[in-house]
BAVO-707341 format. One record per residue (C-alpha): residue in one letter; x, y, z. Coordinates in steps of 0.05 Angstrom, whole numbers, plus 5000, padded with zeros to 4 digits. Example, Ala and Ser with C-alpha at 12.3 -4.5 7.8 and 13.67 -1.06 7.14 Angstrom:
2
a524649105156s527349795143
END
This chain:
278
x058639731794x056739281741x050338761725x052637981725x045937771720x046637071689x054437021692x058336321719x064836511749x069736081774x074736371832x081236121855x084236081913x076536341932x075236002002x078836672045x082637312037x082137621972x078637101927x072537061990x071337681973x071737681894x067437161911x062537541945x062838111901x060637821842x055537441871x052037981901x052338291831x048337651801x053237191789x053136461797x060236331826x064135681832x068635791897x075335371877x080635261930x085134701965x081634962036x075034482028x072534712095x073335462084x071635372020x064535012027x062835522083x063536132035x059935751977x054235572035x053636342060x052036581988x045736081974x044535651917x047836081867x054435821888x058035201896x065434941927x070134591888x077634171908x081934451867x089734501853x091134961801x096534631778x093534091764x090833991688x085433371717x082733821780x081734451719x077933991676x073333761734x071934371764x070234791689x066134021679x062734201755x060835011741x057734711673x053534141698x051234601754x050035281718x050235131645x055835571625x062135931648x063236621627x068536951678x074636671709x078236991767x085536611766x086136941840x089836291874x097636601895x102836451948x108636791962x115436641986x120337072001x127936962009x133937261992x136837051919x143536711952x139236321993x132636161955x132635371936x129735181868x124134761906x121835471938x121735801856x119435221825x113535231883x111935861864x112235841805x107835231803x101835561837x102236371814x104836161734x101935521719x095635531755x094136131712x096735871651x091835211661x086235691684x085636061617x087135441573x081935091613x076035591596x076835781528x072335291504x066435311551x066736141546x067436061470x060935611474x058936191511x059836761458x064537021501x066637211569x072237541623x078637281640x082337701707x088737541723x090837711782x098237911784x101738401829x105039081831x111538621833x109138371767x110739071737x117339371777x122838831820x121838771891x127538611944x127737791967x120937611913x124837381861x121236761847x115037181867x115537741821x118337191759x111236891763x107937581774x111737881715x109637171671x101837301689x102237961669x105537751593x101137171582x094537641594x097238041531x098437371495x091137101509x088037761497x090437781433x089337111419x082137051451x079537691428x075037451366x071237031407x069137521451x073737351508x076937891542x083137841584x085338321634x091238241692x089438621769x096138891799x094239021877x100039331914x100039202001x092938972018x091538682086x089637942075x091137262111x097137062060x100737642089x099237532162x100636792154x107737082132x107337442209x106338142196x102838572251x098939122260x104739562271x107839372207x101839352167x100740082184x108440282175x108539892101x102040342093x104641012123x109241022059x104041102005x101441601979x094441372010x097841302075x094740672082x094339912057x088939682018x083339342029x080538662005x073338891983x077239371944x080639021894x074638611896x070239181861x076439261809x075438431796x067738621785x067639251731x072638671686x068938171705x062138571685x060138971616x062339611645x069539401621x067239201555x073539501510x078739341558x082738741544x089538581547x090939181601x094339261668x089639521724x093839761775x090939821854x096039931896x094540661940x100041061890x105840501911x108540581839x107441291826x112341321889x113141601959x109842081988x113142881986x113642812068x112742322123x105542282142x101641882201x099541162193x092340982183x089440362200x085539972153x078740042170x072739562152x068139902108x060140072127x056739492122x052039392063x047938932022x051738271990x058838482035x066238312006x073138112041x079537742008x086937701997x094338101979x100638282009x105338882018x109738491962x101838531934x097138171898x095837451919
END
């Protein structure tokens, strides 16, 4: 899946869903990973369970003073930063009539900023580097509208723009920029929002797949762009969303449940939505 032997990554909104296991994933690939989240005691718990080749760090992503301290942390304590996973997402959904500009403006605050501060953040220590991986983490609704995520899909739409920007931008130094555009994946933003297991499965019974996605899944997407494997791919959408935007399926079909995988050496879990990505 792809050697990170020697890599410092640095993972929002890393302590659960989604970003745990991005988390996981690249450290069981040979990363050294800096887990960065707002949930301190989730978030020292995961960077505990993967050894002394990670560590936790507070942060707010949009918050310029927490960015600098946590690139200054992943420095100190590995030497280097060379991949950034801007993972960290919320999601709020409401109809336009009735969304507030506190609920857009929070949005947009976490999903668009963070990941605006995120890249600015690392392009020095990666160009001290020689180089390095930038994912972005948008969203299927950050490539077609979606009903009631207007403020969702604005900051969606933003990631996915800026990732061209950078990439062209950060390409002679070696830094590569990519944006991740999961589709339904069954994480804990989505059943914070209250969605069961009979809804979950419905939202799923629609693909093409039949099914939602899984966390680990996206997780081995974050990996090959993290890793060398993806070494001419920059400025690209990678979409992961079980055929949601190639559109429905020819006929109704049953539901499948989303089943954890086998387990294995170095395991993965993490975080999306049926709007999508986190």
């Amino acid at each position: 899946m792809g050697d990170l032997s020697g890599a410092v990554a640095i993972v929002t909104g890393g302590a659960r869903g989604q970003g745990a296991a991005e988390a996981r994933a690249l450290a069981a690939a040979g990363a050294s990973v800096v887990v960065a989240d707002r949930l301190d005691a989730e978030g020292r718990a995961l960077a505990g369970s993967l050894g002394d080749a990670a560590v936790f760090c507070h942060l707010d992503v949009a918050e310029p003073d927490q960015w600098a301290d946590c690139v200054d942390a992943a420095v100190q304590r590995f030497g280097r930063v060379t991949v950034l996973v801007n993972n960290a997402g919320i999601v709020i959904a409401n109809r336009l009539e009735d969304a507030t500009l506190d609920e857009y403006l929070q949005v947009v605050r976490v999903n668009q900023v963070g990941c605006f501060l995120g890249m600015k953040a690392v392009v020095g220590p990666m160009r001290a580097a020689g180089g390095g991986s930038i994912v972005n983490v948008s969203s299927t609704a950050g490539i077609e509208g979606m009903e009631y995520l207007t403020a969702y899909a604005a900051s969606k739409f933003a990631i996915t723009g800026m990732t061209k920007c950078a990439a062209i931008e950060l390409g002679r130094y070696g830094i590569r920029v990519n944006s991740v555009h999961p589709g339904s994946v069954d994480t804990p933003m989505i059943r914070d929002r209250g969605v069961s297991d009979e809804e979950m499965a419905a939202f799923g019974a629609a693909l093409p797949l039949a099914r939602v996605g899984r966390p680990e899944e996206v997780a081995r997407l974050v990996l090959f762009l993290a890793s060398d494997n993806s070494s001419y791919c920059t400025g690209a959408e990678f979409v992961i969303d079980g055929g949601l935007l190639a559109g429905p399926p020819p006929e109704p079909v049953a539901a499948q449940p989303v089943t954890a995988e086998p387990a294995t050496p170095g395991p993965v879990t993490a975080q999306a939505a049926p709007a999508a990505g986190p």
